[in-house]
ChimeraX commands (.cxc) that place a marker at each C-alpha (Angstrom):
marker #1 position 94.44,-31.86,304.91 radius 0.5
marker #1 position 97.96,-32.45,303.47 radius 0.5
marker #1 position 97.60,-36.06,304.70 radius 0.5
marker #1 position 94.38,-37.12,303.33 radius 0.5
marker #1 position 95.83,-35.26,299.65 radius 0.5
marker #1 position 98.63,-37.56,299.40 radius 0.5
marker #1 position 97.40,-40.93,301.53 radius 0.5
marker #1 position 97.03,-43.65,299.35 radius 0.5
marker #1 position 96.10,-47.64,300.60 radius 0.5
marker #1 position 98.69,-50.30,301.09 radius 0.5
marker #1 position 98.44,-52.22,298.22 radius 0.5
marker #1 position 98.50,-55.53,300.86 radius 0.5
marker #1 position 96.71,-54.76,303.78 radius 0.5
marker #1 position 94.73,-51.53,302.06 radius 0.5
marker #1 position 94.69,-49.33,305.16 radius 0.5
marker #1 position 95.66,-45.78,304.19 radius 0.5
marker #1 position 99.19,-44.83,304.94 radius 0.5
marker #1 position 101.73,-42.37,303.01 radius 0.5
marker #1 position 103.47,-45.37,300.76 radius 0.5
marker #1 position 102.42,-48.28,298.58 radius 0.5
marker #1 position 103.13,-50.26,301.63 radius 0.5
marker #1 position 103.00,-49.86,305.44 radius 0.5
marker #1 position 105.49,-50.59,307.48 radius 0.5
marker #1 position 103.90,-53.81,308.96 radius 0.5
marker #1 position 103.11,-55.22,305.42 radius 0.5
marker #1 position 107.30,-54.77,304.62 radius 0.5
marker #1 position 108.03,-56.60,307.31 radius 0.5
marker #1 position 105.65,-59.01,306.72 radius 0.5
marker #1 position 106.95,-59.36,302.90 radius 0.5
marker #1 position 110.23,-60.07,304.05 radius 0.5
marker #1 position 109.51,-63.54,304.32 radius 0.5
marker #1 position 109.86,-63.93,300.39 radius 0.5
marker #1 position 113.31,-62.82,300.68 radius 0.5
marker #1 position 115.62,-64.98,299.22 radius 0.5
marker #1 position 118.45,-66.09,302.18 radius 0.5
marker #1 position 121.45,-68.21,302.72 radius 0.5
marker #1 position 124.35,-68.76,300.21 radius 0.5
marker #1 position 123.08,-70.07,296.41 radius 0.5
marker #1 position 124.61,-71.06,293.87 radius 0.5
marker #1 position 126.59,-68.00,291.97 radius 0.5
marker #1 position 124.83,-69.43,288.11 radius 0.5
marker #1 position 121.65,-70.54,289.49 radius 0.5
marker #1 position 118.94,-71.24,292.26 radius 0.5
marker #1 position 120.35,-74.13,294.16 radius 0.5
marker #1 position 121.54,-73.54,297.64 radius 0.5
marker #1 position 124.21,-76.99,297.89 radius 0.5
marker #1 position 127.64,-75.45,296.43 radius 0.5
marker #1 position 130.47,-77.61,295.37 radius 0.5
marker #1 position 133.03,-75.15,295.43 radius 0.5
marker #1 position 133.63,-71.81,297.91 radius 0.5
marker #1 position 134.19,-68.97,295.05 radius 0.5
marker #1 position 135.97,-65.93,295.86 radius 0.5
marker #1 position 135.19,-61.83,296.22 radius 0.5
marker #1 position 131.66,-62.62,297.45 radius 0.5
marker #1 position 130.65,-64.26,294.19 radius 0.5
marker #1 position 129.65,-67.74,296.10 radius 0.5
marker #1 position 130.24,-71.35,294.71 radius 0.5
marker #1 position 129.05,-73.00,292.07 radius 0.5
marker #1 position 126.67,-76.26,292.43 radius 0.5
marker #1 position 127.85,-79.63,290.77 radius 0.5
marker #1 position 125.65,-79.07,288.21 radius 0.5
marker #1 position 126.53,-75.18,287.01 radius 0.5
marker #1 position 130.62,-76.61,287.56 radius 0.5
marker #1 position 130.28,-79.52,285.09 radius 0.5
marker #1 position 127.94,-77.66,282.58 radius 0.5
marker #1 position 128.43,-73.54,283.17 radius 0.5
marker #1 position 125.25,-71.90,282.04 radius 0.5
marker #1 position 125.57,-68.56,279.17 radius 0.5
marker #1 position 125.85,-66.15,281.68 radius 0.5
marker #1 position 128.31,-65.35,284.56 radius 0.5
marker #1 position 126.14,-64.76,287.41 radius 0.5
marker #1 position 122.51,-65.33,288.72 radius 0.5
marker #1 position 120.70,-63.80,291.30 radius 0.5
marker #1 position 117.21,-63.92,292.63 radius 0.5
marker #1 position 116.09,-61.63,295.24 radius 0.5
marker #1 position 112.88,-63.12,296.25 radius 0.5
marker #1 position 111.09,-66.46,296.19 radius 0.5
marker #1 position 108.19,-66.38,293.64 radius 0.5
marker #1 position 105.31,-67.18,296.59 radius 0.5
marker #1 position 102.54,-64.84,297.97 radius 0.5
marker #1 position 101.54,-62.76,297.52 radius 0.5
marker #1 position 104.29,-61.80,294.54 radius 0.5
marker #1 position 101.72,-63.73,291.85 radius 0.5
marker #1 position 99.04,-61.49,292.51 radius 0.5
marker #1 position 100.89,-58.61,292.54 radius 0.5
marker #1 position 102.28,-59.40,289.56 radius 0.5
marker #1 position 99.09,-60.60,287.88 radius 0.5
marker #1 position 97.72,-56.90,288.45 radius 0.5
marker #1 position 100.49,-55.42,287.67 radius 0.5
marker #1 position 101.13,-57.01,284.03 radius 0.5
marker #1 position 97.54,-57.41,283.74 radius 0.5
marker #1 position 95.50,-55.00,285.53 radius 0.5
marker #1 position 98.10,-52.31,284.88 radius 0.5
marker #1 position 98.04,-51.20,288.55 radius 0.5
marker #1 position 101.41,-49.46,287.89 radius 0.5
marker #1 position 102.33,-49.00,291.65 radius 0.5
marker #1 position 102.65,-52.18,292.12 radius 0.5
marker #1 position 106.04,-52.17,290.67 radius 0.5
marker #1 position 107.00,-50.11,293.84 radius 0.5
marker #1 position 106.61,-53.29,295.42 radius 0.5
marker #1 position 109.15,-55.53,293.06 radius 0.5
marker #1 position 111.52,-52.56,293.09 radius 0.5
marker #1 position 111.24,-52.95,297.19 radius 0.5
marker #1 position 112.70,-56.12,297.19 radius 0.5
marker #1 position 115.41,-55.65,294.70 radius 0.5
marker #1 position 116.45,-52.85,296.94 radius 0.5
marker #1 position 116.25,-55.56,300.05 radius 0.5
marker #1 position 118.37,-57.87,298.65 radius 0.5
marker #1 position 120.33,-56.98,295.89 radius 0.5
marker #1 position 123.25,-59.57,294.24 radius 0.5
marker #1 position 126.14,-60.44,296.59 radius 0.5
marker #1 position 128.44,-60.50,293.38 radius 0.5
marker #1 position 127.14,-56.98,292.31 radius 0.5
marker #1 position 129.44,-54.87,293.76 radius 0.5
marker #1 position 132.58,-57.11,291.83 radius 0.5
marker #1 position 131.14,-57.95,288.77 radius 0.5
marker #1 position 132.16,-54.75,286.85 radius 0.5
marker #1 position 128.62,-54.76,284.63 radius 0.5
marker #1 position 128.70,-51.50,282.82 radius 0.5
marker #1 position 125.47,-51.33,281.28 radius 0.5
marker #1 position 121.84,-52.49,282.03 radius 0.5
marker #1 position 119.30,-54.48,279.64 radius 0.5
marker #1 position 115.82,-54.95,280.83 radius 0.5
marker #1 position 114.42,-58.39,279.23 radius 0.5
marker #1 position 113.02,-57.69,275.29 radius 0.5
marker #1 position 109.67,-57.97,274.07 radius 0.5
marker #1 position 108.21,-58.19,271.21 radius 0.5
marker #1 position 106.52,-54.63,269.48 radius 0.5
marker #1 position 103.52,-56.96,269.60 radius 0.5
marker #1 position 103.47,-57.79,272.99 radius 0.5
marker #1 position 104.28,-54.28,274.38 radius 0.5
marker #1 position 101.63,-53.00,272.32 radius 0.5
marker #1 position 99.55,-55.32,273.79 radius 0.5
marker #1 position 100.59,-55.06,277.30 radius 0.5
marker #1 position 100.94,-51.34,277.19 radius 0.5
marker #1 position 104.45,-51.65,278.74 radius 0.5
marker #1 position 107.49,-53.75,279.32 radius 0.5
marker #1 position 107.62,-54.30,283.38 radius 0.5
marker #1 position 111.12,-55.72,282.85 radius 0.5
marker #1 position 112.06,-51.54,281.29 radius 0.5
marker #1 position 110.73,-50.79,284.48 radius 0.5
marker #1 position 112.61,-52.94,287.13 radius 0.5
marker #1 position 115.79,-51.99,285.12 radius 0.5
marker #1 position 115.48,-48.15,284.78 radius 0.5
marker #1 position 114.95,-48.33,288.93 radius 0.5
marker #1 position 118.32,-50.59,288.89 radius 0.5
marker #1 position 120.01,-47.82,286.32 radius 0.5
marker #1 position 118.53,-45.25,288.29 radius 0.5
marker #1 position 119.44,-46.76,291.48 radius 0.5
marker #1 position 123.11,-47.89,290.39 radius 0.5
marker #1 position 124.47,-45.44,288.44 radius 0.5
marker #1 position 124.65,-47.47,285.33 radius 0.5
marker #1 position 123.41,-46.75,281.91 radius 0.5
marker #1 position 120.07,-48.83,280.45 radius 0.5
marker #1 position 120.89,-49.64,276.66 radius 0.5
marker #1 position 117.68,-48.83,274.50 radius 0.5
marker #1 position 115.13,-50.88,273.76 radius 0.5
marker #1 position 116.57,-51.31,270.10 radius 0.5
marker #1 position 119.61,-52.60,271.46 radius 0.5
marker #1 position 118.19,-56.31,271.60 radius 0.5
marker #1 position 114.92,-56.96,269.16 radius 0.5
marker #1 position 112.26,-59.58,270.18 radius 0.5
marker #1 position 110.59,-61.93,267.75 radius 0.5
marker #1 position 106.54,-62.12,268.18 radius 0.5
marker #1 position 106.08,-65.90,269.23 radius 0.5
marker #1 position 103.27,-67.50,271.95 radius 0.5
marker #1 position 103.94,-66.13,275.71 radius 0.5
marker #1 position 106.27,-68.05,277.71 radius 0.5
marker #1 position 103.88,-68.18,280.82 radius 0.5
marker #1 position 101.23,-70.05,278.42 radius 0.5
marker #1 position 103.48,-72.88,277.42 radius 0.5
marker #1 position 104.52,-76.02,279.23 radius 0.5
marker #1 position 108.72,-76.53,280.53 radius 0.5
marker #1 position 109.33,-78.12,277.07 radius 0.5
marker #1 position 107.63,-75.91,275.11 radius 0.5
marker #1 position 109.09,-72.79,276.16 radius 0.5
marker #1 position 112.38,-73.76,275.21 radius 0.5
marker #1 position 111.71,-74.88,271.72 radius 0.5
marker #1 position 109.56,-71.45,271.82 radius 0.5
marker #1 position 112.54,-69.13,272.39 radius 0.5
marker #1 position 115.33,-70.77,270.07 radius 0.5
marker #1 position 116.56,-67.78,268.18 radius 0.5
marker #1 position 113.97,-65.36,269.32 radius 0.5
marker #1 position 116.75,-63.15,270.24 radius 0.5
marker #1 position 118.41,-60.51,267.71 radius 0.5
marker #1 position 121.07,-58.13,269.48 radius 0.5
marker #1 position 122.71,-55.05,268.23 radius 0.5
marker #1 position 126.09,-54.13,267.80 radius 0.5
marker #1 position 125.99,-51.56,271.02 radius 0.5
marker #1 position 126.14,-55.16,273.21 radius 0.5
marker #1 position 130.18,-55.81,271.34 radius 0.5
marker #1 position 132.76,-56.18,274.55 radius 0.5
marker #1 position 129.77,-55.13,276.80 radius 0.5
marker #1 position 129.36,-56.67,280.65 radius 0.5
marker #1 position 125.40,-56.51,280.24 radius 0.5
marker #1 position 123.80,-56.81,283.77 radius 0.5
marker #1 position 120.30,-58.41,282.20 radius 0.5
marker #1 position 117.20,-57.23,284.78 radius 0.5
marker #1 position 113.82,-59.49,284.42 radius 0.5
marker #1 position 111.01,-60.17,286.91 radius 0.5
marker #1 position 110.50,-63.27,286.98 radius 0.5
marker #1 position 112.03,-66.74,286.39 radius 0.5
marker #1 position 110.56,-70.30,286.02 radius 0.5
marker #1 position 112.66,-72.07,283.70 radius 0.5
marker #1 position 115.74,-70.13,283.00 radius 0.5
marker #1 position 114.92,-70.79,279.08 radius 0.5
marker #1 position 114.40,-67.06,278.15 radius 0.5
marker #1 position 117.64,-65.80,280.14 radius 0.5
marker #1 position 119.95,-68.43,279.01 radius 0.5
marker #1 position 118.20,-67.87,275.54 radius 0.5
marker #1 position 119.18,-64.01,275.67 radius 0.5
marker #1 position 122.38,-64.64,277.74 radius 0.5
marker #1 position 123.85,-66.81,274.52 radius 0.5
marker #1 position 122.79,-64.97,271.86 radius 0.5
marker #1 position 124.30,-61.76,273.84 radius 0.5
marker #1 position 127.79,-63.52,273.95 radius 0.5
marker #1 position 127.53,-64.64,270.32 radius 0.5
marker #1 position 127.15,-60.78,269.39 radius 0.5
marker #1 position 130.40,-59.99,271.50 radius 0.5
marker #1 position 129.58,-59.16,274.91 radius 0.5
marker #1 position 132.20,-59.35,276.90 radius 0.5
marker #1 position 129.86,-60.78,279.94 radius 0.5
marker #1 position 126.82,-61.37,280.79 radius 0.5
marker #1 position 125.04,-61.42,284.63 radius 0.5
marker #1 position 121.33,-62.03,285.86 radius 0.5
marker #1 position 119.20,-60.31,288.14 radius 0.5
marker #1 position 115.41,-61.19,288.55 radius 0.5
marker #1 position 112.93,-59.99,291.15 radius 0.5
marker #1 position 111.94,-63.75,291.73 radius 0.5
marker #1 position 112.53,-67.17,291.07 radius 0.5
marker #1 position 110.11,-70.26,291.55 radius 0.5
marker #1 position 112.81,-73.28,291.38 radius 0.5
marker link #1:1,2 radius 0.2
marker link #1:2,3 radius 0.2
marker link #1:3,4 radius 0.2
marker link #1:4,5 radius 0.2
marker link #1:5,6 radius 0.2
marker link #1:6,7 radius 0.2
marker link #1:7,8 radius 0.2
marker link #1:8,9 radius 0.2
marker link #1:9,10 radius 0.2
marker link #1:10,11 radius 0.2
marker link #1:11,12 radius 0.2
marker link #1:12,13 radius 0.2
marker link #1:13,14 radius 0.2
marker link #1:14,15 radius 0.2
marker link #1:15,16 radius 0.2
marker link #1:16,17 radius 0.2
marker link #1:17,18 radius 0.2
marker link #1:18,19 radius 0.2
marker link #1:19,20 radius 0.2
marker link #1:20,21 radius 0.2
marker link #1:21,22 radius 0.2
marker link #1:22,23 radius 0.2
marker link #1:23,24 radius 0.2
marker link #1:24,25 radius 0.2
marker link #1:25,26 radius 0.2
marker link #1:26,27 radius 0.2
marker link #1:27,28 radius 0.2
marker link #1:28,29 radius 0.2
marker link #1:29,30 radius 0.2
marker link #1:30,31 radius 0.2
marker link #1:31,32 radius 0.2
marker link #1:32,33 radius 0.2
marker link #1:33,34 radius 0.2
marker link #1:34,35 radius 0.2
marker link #1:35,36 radius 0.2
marker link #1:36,37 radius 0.2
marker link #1:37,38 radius 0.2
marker link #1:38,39 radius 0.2
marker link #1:39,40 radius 0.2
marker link #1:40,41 radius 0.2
marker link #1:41,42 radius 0.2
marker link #1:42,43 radius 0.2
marker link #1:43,44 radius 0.2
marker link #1:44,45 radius 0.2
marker link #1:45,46 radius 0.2
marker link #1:46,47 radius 0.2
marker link #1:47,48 radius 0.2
marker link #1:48,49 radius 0.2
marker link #1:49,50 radius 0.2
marker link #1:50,51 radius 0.2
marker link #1:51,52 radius 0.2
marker link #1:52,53 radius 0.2
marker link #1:53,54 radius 0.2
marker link #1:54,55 radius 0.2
marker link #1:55,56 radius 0.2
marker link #1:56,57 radius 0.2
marker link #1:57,58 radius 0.2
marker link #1:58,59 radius 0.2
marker link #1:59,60 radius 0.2
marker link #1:60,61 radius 0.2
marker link #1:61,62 radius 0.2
marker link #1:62,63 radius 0.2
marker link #1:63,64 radius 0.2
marker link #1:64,65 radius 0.2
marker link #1:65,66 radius 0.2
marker link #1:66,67 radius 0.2
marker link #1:67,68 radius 0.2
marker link #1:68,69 radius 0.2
marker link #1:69,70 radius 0.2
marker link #1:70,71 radius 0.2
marker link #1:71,72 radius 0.2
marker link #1:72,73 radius 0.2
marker link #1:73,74 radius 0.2
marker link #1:74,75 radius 0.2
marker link #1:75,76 radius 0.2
marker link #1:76,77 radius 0.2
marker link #1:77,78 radius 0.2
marker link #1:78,79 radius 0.2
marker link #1:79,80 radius 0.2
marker link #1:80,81 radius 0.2
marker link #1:81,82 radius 0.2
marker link #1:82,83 radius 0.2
marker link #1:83,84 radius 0.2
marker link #1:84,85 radius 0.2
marker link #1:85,86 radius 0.2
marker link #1:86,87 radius 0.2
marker link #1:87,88 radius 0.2
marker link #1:88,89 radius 0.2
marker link #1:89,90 radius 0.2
marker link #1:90,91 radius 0.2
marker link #1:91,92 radius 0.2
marker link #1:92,93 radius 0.2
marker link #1:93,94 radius 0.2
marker link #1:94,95 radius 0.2
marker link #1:95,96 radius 0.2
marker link #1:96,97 radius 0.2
marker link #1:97,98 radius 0.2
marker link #1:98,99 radius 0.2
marker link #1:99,100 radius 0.2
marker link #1:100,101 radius 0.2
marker link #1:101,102 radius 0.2
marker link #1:102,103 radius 0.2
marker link #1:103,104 radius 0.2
marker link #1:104,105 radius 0.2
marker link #1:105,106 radius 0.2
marker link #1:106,107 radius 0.2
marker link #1:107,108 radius 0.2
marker link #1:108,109 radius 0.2
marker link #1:109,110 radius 0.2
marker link #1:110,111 radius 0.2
marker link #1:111,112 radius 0.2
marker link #1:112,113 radius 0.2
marker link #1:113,114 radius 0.2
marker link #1:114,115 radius 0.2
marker link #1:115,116 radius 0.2
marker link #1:116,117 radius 0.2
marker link #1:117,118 radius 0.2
marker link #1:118,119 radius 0.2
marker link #1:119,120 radius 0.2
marker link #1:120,121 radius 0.2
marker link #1:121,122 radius 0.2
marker link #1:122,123 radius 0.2
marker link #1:123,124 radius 0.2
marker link #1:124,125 radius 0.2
marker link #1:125,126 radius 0.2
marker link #1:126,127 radius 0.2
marker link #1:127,128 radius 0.2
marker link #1:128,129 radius 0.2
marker link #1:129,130 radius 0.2
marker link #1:130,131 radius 0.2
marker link #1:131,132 radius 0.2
marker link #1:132,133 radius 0.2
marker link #1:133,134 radius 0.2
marker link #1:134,135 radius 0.2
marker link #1:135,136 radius 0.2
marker link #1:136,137 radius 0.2
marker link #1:137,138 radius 0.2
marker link #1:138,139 radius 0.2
marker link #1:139,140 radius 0.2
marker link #1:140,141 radius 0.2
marker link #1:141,142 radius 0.2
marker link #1:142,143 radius 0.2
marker link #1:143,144 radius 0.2
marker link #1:144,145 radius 0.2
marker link #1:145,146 radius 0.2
marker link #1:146,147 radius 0.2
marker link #1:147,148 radius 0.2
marker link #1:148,149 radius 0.2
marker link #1:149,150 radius 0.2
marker link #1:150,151 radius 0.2
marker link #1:151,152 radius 0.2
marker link #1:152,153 radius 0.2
marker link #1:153,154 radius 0.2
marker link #1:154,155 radius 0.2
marker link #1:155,156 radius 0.2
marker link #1:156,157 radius 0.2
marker link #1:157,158 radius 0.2
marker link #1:158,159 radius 0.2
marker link #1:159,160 radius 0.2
marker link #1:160,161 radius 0.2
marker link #1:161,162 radius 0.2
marker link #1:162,163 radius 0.2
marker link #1:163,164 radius 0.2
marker link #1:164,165 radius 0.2
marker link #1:165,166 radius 0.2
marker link #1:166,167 radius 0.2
marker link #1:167,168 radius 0.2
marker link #1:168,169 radius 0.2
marker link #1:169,170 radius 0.2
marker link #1:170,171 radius 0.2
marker link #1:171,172 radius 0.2
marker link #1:172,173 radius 0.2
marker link #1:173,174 radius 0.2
marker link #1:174,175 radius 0.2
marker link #1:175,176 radius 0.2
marker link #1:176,177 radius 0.2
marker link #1:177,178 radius 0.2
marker link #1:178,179 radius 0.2
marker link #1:179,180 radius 0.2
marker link #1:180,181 radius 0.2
marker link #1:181,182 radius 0.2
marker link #1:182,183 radius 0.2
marker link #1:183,184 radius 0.2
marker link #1:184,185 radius 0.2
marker link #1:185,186 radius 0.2
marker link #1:186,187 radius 0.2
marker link #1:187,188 radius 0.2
marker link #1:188,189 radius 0.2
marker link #1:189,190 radius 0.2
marker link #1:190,191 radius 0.2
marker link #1:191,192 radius 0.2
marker link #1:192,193 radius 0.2
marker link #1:193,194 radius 0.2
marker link #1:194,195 radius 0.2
marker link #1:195,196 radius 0.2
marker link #1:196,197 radius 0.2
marker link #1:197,198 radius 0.2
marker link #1:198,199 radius 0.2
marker link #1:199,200 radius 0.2
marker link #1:200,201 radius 0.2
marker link #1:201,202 radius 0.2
marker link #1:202,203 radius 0.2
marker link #1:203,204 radius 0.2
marker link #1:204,205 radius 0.2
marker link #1:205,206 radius 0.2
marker link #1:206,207 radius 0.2
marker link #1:207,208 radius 0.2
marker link #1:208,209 radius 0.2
marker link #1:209,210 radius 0.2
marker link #1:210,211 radius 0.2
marker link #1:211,212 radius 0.2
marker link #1:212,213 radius 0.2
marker link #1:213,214 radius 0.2
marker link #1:214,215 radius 0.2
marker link #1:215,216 radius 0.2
marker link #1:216,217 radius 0.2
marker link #1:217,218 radius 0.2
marker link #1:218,219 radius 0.2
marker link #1:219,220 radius 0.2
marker link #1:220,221 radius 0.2
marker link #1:221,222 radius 0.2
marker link #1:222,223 radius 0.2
marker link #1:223,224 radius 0.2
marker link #1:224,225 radius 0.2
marker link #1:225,226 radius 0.2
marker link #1:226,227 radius 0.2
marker link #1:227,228 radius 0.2
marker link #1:228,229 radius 0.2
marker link #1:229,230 radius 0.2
marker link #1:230,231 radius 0.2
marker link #1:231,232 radius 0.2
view
């Protein structure tokens, strides 16, 4: 009886089993796992240079022009079946399925983590409008697992405001960086920060490096990436 009162269905394979996932659907997810050495600012895997203290090298392209923040890191690659979980999970509002993007943060977490000396955690902004709309930020929820999960404090949701402009994910490569010019409006709580910023995912790197600059320009100290999955 205790069994059939807590079994719930893999959210993959939906055969019931104690967790969001069976075992066999893990292992097969483990495929989207990100592996081999990257770039330490962005999602190539040809470095340039050999970095120290398990931060990796740096491509020719993040050497000659360093992007706003310190560190990237992508745990997954953004492939199936992590668009149709997210899909439900933004849009459906099938809340466990964040289990799932918390899984493979947990899997394969930063190489530079450990070193980087972040103090605090900020889960990517939105707008009042859009969480409204949503019902919920899934970025608050990636990063209160991290906080959780890390030890580290999550700054409120107050410490970086959002303007309301068009969603990123309806707008074309160009447009979504003339979309998020100066979208950004952070606090004074960031000043002489290291903000470890948490996101899910990441297509064109304009609303990170968007955030990641206008951080800095408010006096953080540093600034680091970490999102569930990239699709560069």
């Amino acid at each position: 009886m205790r069994f059939f009162r807590f079994a719930k269905p893999c959210l993959l394979c939906h055969e019931v089993q104690a967790d969001v996932l069976c075992a066999a659907c893990r292992d097969d997810l483990r495929h989207v796992l990100r592996t081999g050495r990257y770039c330490a600012c962005c999602t190539k895997s040809s470095l340039h240079t050999d970095g120290a203290a398990g931060y990796g090298g740096l491509c020719l392209g993040c050497e000659a022009v360093p992007p706003p923040y310190q560190c990237f890191w992508a745990s997954a690659h953004y492939i199936s079946p992590l668009p149709e979980l997210l899909h439900r999970w933004k849009h459906g509002r099938q809340a466990a399925n964040a289990r799932v993007f918390q899984w493979l943060m947990q899997e394969n977490p930063p190489p530079w983590l450990a070193q980087c000396g972040a103090d605090c955690i900020l889960p990517m902004p939105v707008s009042p409008q859009r969480r409204l709309q949503r019902g919920f930020n899934q970025s608050d929820e990636l990063a209160g697992w991290a906080a959780w999960h890390y030890g580290l404090p999550m700054l409120p949701a107050a410490a970086v405001s959002r303007e309301h402009r068009a969603a990123q994910s309806s707008l074309n490569r160009e447009q979504r960086y003339d979309n998020i010019r100066q979208i950004f409006a952070p606090g004074e709580v960031v000043k002489n920060r290291k903000v470890l910023m948490i996101d899910d995912i990441c297509t064109t790197k304009a609303s990170i490096s968007e955030l990641a600059g206008s951080l800095h320009q408010s006096g953080a100290e540093a600034v680091f990436v970490w999102v569930v999955a990239c699709s560069e």
